[in-house]
C-alpha positions as CSV (number, residue, x, y, z in Angstrom):
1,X,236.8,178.4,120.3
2,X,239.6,177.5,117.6
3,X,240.9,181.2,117.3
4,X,240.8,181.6,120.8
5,X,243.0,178.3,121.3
6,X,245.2,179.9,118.6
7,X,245.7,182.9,119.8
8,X,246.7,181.8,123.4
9,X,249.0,179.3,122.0
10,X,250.6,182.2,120.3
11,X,251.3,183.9,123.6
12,X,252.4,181.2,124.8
13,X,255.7,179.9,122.3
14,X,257.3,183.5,122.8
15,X,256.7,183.0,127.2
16,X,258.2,179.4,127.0
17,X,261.7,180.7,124.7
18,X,261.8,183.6,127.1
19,X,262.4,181.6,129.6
20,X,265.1,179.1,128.0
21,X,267.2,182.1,127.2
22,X,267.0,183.8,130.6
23,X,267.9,180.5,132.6
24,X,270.4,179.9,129.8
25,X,272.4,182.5,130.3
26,X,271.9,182.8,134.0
27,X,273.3,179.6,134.8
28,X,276.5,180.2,132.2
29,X,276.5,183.3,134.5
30,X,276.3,181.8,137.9
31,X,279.8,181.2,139.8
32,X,281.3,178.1,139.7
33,X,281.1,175.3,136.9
34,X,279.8,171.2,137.1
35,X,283.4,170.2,137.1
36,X,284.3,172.4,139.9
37,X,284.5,170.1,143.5
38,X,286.5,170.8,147.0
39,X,289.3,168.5,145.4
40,X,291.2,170.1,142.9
41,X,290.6,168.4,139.3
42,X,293.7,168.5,136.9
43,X,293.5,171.2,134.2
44,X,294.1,168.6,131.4
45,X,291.1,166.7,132.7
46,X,288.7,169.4,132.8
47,X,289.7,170.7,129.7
48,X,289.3,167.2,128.6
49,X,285.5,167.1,130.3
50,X,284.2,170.5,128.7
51,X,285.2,169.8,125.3
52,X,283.2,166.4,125.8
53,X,280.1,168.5,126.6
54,X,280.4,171.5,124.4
55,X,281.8,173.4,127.5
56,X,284.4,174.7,125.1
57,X,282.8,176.4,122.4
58,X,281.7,180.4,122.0
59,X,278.5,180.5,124.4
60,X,276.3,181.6,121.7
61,X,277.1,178.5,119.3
62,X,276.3,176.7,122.8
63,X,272.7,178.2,122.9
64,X,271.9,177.4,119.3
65,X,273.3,173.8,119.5
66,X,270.6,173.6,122.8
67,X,268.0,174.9,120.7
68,X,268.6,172.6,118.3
69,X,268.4,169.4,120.7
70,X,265.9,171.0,122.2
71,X,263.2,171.0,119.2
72,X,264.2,167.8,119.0
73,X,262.8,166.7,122.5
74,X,266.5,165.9,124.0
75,X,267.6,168.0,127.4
76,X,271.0,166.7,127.0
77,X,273.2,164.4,129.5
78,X,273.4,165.1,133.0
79,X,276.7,166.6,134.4
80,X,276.8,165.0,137.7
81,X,274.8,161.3,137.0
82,X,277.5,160.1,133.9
83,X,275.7,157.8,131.2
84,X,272.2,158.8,132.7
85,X,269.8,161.9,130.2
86,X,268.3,164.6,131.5
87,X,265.2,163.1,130.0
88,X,265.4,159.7,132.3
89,X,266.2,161.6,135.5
90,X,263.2,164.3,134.8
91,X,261.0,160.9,134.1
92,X,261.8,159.2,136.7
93,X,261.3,161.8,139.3
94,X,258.0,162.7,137.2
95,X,255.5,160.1,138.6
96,X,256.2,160.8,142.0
97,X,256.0,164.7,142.1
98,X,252.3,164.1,139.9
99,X,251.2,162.2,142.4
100,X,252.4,164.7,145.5
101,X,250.8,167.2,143.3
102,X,247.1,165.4,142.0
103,X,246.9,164.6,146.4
104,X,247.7,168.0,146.9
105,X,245.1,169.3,144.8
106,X,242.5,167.3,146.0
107,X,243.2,168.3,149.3
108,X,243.2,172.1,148.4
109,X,239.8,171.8,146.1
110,X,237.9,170.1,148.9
111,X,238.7,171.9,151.6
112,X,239.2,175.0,149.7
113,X,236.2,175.1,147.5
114,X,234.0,173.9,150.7
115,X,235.1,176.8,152.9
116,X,234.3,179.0,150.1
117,X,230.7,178.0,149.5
118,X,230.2,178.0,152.8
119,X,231.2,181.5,153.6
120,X,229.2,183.1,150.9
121,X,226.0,181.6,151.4
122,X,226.0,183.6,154.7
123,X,228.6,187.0,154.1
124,X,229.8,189.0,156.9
125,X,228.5,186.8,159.7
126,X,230.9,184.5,161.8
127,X,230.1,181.5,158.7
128,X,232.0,183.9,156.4
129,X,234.7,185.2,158.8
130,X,236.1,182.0,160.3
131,X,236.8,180.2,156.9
132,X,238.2,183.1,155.1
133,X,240.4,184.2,158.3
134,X,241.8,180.3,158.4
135,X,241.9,181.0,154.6
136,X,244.3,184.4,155.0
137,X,246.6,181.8,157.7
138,X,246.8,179.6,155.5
139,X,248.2,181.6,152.7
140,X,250.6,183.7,155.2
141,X,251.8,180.3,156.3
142,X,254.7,178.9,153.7
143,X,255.1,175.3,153.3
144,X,258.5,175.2,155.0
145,X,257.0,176.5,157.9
146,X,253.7,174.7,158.3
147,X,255.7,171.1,157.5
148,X,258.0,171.0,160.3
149,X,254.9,171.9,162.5
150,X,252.8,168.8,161.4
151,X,255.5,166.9,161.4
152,X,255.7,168.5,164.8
153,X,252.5,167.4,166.3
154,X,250.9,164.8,163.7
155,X,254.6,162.8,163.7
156,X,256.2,163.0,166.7
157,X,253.9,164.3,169.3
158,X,250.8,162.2,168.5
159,X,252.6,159.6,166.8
160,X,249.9,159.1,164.5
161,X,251.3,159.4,160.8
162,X,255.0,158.8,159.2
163,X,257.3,161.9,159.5
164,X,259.3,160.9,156.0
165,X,259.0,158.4,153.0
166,X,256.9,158.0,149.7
167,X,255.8,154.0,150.0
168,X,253.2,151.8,149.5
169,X,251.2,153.0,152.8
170,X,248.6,155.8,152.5
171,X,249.8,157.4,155.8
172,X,253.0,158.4,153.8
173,X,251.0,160.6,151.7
174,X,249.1,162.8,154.2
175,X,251.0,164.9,155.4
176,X,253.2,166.2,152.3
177,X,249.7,166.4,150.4
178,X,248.4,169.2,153.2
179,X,251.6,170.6,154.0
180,X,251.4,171.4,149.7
181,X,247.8,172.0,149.2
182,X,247.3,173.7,152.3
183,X,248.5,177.3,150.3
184,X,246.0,176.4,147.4
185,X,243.1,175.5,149.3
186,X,243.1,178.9,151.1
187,X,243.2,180.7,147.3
188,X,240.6,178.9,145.8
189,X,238.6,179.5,149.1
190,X,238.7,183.1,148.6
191,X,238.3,182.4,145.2
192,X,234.9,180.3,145.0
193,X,233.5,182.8,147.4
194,X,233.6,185.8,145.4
195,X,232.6,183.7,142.0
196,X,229.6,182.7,144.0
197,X,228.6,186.0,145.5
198,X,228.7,187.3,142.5
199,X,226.4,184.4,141.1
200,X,224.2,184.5,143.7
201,X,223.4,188.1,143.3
202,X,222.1,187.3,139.9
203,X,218.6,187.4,138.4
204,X,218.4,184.2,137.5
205,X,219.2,182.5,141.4
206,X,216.4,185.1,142.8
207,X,213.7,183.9,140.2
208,X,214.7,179.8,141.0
209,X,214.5,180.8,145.0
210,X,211.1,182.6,143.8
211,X,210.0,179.3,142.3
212,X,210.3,178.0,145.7
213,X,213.5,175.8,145.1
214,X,215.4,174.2,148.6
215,X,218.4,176.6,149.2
216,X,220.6,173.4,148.6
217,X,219.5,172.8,144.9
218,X,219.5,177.0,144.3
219,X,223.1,176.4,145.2
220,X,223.9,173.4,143.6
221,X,221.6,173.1,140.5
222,X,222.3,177.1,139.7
223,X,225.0,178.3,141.4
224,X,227.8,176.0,141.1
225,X,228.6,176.3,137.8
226,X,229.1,179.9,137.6
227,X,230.3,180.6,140.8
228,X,233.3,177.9,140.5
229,X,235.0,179.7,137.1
230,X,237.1,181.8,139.3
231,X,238.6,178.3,140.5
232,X,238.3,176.9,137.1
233,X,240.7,179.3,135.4
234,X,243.2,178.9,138.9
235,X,243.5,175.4,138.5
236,X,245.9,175.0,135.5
237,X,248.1,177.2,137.2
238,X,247.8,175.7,140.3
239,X,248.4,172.0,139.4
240,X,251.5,173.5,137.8
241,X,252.5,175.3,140.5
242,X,252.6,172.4,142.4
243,X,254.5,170.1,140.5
244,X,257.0,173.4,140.1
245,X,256.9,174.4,143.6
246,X,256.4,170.5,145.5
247,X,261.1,170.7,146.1
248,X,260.0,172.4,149.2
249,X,257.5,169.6,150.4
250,X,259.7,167.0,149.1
251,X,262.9,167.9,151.0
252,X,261.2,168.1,154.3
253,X,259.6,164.6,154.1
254,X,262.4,163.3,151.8
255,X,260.4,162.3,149.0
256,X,262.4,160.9,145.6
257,X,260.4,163.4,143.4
258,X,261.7,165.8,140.5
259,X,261.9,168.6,143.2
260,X,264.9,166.9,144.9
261,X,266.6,166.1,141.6
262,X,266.1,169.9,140.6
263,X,267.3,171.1,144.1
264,X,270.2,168.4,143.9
265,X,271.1,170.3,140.4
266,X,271.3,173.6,141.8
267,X,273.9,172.4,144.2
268,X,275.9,170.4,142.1
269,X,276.0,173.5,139.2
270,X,274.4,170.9,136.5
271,X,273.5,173.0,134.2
272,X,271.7,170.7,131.7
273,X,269.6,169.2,134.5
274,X,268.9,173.0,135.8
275,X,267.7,173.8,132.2
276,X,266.3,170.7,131.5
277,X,263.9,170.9,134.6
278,X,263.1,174.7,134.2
279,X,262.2,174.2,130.1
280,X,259.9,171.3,131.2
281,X,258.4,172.7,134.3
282,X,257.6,176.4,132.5
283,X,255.8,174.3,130.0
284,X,254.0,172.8,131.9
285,X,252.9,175.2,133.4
286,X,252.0,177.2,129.9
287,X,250.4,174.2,129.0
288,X,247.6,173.9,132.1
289,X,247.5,177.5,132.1
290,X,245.9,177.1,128.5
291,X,243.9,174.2,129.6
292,X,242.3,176.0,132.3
293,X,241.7,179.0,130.0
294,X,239.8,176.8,127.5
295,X,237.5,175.3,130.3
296,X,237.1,178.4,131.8
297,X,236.1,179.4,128.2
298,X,233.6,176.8,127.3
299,X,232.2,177.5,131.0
300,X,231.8,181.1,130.3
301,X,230.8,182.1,126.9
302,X,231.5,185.5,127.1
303,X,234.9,184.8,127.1
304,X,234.2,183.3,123.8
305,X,232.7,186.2,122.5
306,X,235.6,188.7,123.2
307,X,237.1,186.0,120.0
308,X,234.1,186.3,117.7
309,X,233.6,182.1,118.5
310,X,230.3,180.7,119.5
């Protein structure tokens, strides 16, 4: 297990560096600068403000003076949010777009993972069209266009849930964590169904249905295990994608998350805030793509194997 942890931690430095450069250079590239604004600022005070923040210097000596900070664990100050670090807006955005994402989640793993059993215990019949075909909407549907609509009918039609807000009631949290998970849950739907067809084709689920097992403990005692590792190895990347992709969600029902700081960022040409938030969200997701790669791993032993680890 060790050499196959090392060896996908290897793959995984040269990914995350890859992608500081690129957005590095791309944002020094993009039109426009942090201390640009419909009123004119005076050229002494600009000057003034990019020699403050390193805005002066070659843009090579710039990168390597990031890299540096950067390996020590500081993002730099925000352009826009004087006194405030990169680090303190990224953590206090943090908690709320975890949350957004760990509802969203379990709204995409139980409906998702549910509609996927069910349609392979019965393949090709209507119990294996109607999920997967719900399953293909779902993942047509983007979240900008599927929030509006609850907020559409669930909001303001039937008045039964709040259109906006991240507070202390649970109603708040409904309708973001659907309109976010809704994309997932119809992945991992397609997904547990073909890891469990395949299972349930094996030798070893015909000779526990010989043995004259229920079909519920064939599927649950024998099944499960195997069938879920297609949604196993998805889920790192899919928590990660929904911290990294929850902006979309969080704008619509105006949730103070990390998404709306990096959207706000974008707008306001910040760069350290843009890198800041790129560096730490392709991290994370590296980092639960190699967590879901080791479960998957110690579910599956023949992915162990292909490493010579037992």
């Amino acid at each position: 297990m060790w050499r196959f942890i090392s060896y996908r931690l290897l793959q995984a430095v040269p990914v995350v560096l890859a992608v500081i450069t690129v957005t590095f250079f791309l944002v020094r590239m993009a039109p426009g600068g942090p201390f640009d604004s419909e009123k004119a600022v005076i050229p002494e005070v600009k000057a003034a403000l990019e020699a403050q923040y390193h805005l002066d210097q070659p843009l090579l000596q710039q990168y390597t003076a990031y890299l540096g900070d950067l390996a020590q664990g500081d993002l730099g100050p925000s352009f826009k949010y004087p006194g405030r670090s990169v680090n303190e807006l990224i953590f206090a955005g943090l908690p709320v777009t975890a949350e957004l994402g760990l509802y969203a989640l379990l709204v995409a793993l139980v409906i998702g993972g549910l509609a996927g059993v069910i349609a392979a215990l019965k393949p090709n019949s209507a119990q294996d069209y109607i999920p997967m075909s719900v399953a293909m909407i779902g993942i047509c549907m983007p979240s900008f266009l599927l929030g509006p609509l609850l907020v559409l009918v669930f909001g303001i039609y039937l008045d039964w849930l709040p259109v906006s807000g991240w507070g202390d009631i649970p109603g708040d949290k409904i309708l973001p964590a659907i309109t976010l998970g809704a994309g997932y849950a119809a992945y991992i739907a397609r997904l547990s169904r073909a890891g469990m067809l395949e299972v349930m084709s094996q030798d070893y689920i015909r000779t526990a249905r010989a043995k004259g097992l229920p079909e519920w403990q064939v599927v649950t005692r024998h099944a499960l295990r195997g069938g879920l590792v297609p949604v196993v190895a998805f889920l790192g990347p899919a928590f990660a994608g929904l911290l990294s992709g929850s902006f979309v969600v969080e704008t619509i029902f105006q949730i103070p998350g990390l998404g709306r700081f990096y959207v706000q960022a974008a707008f306001n040409r910040d760069y350290t805030m843009i890198l800041g938030t790129t560096v730490f969200l392709s991290t994370l997701i590296v980092l639960f793509n190699l967590l879901s790669d080791i479960l998957a791993a110690w579910m599956n032993p023949r992915l162990r194997a292909q490493f010579g680890d037992h």
